[in-house]
N, C-alpha and C positions, 0 to 999 in steps of 0.2 A: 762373797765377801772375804776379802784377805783384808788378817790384822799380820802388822808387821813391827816387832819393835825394832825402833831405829833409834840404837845409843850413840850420844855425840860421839864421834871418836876426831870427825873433823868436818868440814860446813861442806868440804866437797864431798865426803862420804854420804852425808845425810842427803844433800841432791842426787846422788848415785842412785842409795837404795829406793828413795822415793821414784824415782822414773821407772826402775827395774821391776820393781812392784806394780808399777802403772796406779797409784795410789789417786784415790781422787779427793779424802778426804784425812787432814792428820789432825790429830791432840797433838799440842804442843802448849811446855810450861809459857807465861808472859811472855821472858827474857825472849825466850826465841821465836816468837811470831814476827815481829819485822822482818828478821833473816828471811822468813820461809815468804812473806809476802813480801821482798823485796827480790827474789828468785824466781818470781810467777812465770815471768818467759822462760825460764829455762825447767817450770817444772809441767808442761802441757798438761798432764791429765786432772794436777788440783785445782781445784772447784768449790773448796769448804777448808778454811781452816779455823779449829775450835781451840780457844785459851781456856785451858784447865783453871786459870785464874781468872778473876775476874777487873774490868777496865774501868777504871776513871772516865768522868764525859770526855777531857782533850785527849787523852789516851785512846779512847775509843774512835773519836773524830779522825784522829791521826791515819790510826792504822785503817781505817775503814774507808779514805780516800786513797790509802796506798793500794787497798786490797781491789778498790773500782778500778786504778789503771791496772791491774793484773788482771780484772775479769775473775777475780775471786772473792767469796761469800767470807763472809769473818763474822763468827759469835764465841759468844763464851757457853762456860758449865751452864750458867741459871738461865738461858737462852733455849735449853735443847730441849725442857720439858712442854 
């Protein structure tokens, strides 16, 4: 298990480190889980992304058909227990 923190510095950086790490799964605040599930093709190895916040039903609806065409898993905090 590699933890990697990955601070914004820029949207291309954060897909950098994520691929270099070969990450499969990242925490990420709300604001930026679109970004990262709207980058699914260009991130191959993620598979899970988890919102440290928690989603509204259309909010969850939303990102959760974005996350189907990535082929990626999306839950939040109160989801992992």
């Amino acid at each position: 298990m590699r933890v990697v923190p990955v601070l914004e510095k820029s949207r291309l950086t954060v897909c950098s480190r994520i691929n270099h790490a070969e990450l499969s799964i990242v925490f990420a605040t709300l604001d930026h889980v679109p970004f990262l599930l709207s980058r699914g093709r260009d991130l191959p190895a993620l598979k899970l992304v988890v919102s440290m916040d928690p989603m509204e039903d259309g909010e969850r609806r939303a990102l959760e058909y974005l996350a189907r065409d990535k082929n990626v898993k999306l839950m939040d905090m109160a989801e992992r227990k």
